[in-house]
N, C-alpha and C positions, 0 to 999 in steps of 0.2 A: 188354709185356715178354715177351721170352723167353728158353729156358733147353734146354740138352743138361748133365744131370746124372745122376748115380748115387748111389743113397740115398734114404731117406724127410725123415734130419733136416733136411738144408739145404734139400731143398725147401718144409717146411712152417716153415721159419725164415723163407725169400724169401716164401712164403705170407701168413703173417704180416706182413711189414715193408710188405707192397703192403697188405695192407687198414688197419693199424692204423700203422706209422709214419711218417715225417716226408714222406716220396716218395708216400706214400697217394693224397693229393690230386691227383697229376698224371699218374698213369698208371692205363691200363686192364689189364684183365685178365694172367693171365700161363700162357702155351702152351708147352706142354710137346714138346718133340721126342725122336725115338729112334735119332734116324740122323746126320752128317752132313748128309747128302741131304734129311733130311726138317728141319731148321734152316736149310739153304740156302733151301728152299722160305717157309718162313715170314720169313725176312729180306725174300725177294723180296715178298711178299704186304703186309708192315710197315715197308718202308722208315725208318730211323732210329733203329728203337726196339729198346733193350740189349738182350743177351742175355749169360746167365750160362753160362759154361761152363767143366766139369770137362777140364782140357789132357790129363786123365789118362786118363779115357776111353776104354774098347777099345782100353788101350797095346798089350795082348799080343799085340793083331792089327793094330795100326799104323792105326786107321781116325783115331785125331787125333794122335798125336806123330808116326808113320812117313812119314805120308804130308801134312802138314802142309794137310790142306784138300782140297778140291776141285780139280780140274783145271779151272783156267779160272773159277774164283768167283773175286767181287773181297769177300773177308772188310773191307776197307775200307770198306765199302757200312753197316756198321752198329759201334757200341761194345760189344765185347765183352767182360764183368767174369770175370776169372780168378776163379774157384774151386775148394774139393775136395782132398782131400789126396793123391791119387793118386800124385803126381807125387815121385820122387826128388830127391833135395837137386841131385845134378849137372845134372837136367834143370829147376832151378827159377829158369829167365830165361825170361820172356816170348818175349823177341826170338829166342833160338832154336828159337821153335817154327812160326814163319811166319806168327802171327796176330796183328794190331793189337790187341792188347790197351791198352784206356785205363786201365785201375786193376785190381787187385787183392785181395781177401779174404784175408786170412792167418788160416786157423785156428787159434781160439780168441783171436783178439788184435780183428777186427774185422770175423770173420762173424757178429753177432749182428744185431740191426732196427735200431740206431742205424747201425753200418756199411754194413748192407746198405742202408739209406737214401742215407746219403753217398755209397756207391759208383754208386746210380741215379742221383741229383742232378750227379753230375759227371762222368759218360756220356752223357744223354741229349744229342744232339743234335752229338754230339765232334766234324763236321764242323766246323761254326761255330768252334768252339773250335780247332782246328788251322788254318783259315784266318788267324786272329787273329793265333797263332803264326807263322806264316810271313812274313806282313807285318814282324814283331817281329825278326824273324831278318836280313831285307832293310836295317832303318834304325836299329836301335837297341842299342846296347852286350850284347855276352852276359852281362855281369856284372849287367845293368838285368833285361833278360830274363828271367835269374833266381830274381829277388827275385818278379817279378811272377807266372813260373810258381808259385812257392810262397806267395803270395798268392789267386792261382785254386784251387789245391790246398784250400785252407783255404777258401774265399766260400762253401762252403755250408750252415757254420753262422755265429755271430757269432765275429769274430775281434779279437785286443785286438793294438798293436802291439809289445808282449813277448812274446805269443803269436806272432807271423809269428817275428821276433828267434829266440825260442828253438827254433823247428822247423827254424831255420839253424844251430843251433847257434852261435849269436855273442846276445851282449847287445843291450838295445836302444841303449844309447851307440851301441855297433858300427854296425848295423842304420842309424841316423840319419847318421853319419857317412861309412858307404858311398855311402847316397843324393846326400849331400851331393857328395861328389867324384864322381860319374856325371854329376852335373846334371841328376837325376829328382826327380819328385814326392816328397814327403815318404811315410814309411811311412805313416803314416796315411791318405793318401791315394790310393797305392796300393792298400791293404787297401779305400778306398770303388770304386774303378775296379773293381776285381776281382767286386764282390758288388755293381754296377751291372750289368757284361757278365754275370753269372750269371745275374741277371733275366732278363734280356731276353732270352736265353738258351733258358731255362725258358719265356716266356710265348709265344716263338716257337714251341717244341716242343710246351705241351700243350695252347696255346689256351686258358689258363686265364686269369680273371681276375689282372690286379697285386696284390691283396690277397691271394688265393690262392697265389700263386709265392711273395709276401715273406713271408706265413706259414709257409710249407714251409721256407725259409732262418732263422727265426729272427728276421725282420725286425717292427718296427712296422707302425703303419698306411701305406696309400697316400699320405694325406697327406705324412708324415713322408718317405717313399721319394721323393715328387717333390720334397721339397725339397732331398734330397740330393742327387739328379740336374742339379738348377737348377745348388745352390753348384758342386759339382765338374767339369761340363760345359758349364755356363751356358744350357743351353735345358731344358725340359720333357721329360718323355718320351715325351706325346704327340705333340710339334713334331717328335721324334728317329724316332719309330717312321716317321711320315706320308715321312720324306725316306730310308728306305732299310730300317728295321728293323733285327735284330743286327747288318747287317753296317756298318749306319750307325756304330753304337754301337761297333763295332771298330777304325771309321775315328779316332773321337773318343779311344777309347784310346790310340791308337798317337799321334795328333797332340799325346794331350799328354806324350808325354816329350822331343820334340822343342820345347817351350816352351825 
């Protein structure tokens, strides 16, 4: 893990969340940079692995809003988690600041260990996870699309399907009856697709046992995870990993909305 911040408290909050909460398990250490320059350096050195960072940072001298990066760094090269309060109300979109930013910490709302877990868990590895997306985007309804992007949003704790419903802001009637007229998977089954690919995901990224990934997501045992994998995909997840790994598992996503 890494991190270009300013402050003691959210450092020793992210501190914190790396040794003792839910992301504990699957990642190592977290290295502290002081520059641009010296974060570019370590992205280069860590290939994949998140980094937290203050957009606000040396505003007054433009070294990350003015000048939006590096000349010539690909900031795509790694998931970087917004933090920090620096940043002005007008200047608080991602998108206008030139950096891929994957998720967000909103102070006081979801920078504590629980958030800052969720935000590690659905970072790490954002490649994968925008590959998926693209695919999605080439074959499959934007309204399907989605449901499922905010299904992934949600996979890395447990998710109920009133729960997906209500972060859309529609009922679950709703929610079931959308599905219906797309001619996608049922919610429910969405919400297993979603916190399958998160798996596989994670096991890609931190090389950590399946017991250890579904533990970190809220999940049962192994056992219980390969049977889900079975019903909803119809093979094993060792059968799945052996023929391609997460991007197999992406292929199979995508394939099933196209049943």
């Amino acid at each position: 893990m890494l991190a270009l911040l300013a402050g003691n408290t959210l450092r020793r909050r992210i501190q914190a969340a790396l040794a003792v909460g839910k992301a504990a398990p699957l990642t190592g250490s977290l290295l502290f940079a002081s520059s641009l320059r010296e974060l570019a350096d370590l992205i280069s050195q860590h290939p994949g692995s998140p980094a937290f960072v203050d957009p606000g940072l040396g505003a007054n001298n433009g070294s990350v809003l003015g000048r939006g990066g590096l000349a010539g760094f690909d900031w795509g090269t790694v998931p970087l988690i917004w933090c920090g309060r620096s940043v002005s109300a007008e200047q608080d979109v991602p998108g206008r600041l030139g950096f891929p930013f994957t998720t967000r910490l909103k102070p006081d709302i979801d920078d504590d260990i629980d958030g800052i877990g969720s935000a590690i868990l659905r970072s790490v590895h954002a490649p994968v996870t925008h590959r998926l997306l693209a695919r999605m985007r080439e074959s499959v309804d934007p309204g399907a699309q989605a449901i499922f992007e905010r299904a992934l949003h949600l996979a890395v704790a447990p998710c109920t399907v009133p729960q997906l419903a209500a972060s859309m802001g529609i009922i679950e009637r709703t929610l079931q009856r959308r599905c219906i007229a797309l001619g996608i998977p049922s919610p429910k089954t969405l919400i297993s697709l979603a916190r399958i690919f998160t798996v596989e995901r994670l096991i890609d990224w931190s090389r950590q046992p399946t017991d250890v990934v579904t533990l970190a997501l809220g999940m049962s045992d192994r056992s219980n995870y390969r049977r889900l994998v079975l019903r909803v995909l119809g093979k094993s997840p060792a059968v799945i990993r052996a023929d391609g790994g997460s991007d197999r598992f992406a292929e199979l996503v995508v394939s099933a909305f196209r049943r």
